[in-house]
C-alpha positions in Angstrom: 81.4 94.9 137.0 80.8 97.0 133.8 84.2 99.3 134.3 86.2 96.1 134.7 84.8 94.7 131.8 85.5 98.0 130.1 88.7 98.8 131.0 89.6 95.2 130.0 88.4 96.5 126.1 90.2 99.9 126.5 93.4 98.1 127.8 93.2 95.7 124.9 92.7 98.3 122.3 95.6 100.0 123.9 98.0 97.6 123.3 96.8 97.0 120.0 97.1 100.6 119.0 100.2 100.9 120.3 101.1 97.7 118.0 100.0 99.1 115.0 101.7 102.5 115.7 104.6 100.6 116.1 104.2 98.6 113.1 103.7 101.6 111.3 107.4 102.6 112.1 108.8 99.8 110.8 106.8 99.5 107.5 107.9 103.5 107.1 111.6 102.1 107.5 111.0 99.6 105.0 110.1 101.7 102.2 113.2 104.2 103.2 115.3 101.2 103.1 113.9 100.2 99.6 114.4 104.1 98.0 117.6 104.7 99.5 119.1 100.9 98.1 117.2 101.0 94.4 116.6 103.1 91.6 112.8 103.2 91.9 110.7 104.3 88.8 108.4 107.1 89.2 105.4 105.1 89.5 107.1 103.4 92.3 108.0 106.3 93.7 104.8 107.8 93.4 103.3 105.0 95.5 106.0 104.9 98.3 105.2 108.7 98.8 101.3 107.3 99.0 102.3 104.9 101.7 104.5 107.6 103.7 100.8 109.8 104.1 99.1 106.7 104.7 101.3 105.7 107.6 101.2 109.3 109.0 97.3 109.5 108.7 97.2 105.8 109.9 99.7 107.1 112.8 97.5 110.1 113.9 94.1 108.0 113.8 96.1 105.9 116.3 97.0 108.8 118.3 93.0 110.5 118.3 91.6 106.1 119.5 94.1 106.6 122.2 92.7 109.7 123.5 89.2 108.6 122.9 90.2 105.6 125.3 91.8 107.8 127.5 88.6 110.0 127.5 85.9 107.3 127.9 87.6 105.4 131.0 88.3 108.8 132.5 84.4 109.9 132.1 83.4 106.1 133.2 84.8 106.2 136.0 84.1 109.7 137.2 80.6 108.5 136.4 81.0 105.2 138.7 81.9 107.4 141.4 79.2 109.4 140.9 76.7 106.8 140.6 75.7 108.5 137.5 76.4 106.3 134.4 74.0 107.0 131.5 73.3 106.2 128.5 75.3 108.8 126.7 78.4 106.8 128.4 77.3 103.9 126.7 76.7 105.6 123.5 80.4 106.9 123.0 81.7 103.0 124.3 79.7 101.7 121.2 81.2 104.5 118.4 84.7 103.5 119.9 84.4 100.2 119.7 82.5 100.6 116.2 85.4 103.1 115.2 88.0 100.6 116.5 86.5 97.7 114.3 86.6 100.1 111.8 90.2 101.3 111.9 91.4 97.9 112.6 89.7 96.7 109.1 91.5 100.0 107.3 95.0 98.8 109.4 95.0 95.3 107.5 94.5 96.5 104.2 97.5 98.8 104.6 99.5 96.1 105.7 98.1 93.9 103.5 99.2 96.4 100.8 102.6 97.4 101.9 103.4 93.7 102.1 102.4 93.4 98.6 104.6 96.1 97.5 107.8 95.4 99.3 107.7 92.0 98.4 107.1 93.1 94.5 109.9 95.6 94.5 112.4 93.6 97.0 
C-alpha cells in the first residue's frame, strides 16, 4: 500500500518537474525574444542575464529532484521485495518531499518575477 501511495507522489512530482523544466524554456525564449526585438538598457540587460542563470540553476535543480525520484522508487522497491523497508527509506521520502515543497516555493517566485519583468519591459 505504501509504494502505491508513493509512487503516486513520485509520479506527481514528475510531471510537475517536467512542467516547470518546460516552463523554464519558454520563459528563457521570452527574454531572447525581448533582447533581440528592443534596445534594452543595461540595467535591463543586467537583469535578463540574471534570469538566464536563474533558469539554468532552476533547470538543473529540476534535473538532480528527478534523479532523487528516480533513486527513492528504485531503493523502495528493491526494499519491498526484500521485505526490508526502514526507516532510512522513509527519511530520504521526507527530505524529498521537504526539498520539493521547497523548490516548488523558489519556482513561483521566479515566475512570479519574470512575469513582472516581461510585462514591464513588453
Amino acid at each position: 500500500m505504501y509504494l502505491s501511495e508513493l509512487q503516486f507522489n513520485i509520479d506527481t512530482w514528475k510531471r510537475e518537474l517536467k512542467f516547470h523544466f518546460d516552463e523554464m524554456d519558454t520563459f528563457q525564449e521570452k527574454l531572447d525574444e525581448l533582447t533581440a526585438r528592443q534596445v534594452l538598457d543595461v540595467v535591463d540587460l543586467k537583469k535578463i542575464d540574471i534570469f538566464q542563470n536563474r533558469i539554468l540553476i532552476e533547470k538543473d535543480a529540476i534535473a538532480k529532484l528527478k534523479h532523487r525520484c528516480r533513486n527513492i522508487l528504485t531503493n523502495f522497491r528493491r526494499a519491498v521485495n526484500e521485505n526490508g523497508i526502514n526507516d532510512l527509506l522513509f527519511i530520504e521520502r521526507t527530505e524529498l518531499r521537504d526539498d520539493m515543497r521547497n523548490y516548488i516555493k523558489l519556482h513561483y517566485i521566479l515566475k512570479e518575477e519574470i512575469m513582472d519583468f516581461l510585462l514591464e519591459n513588453s
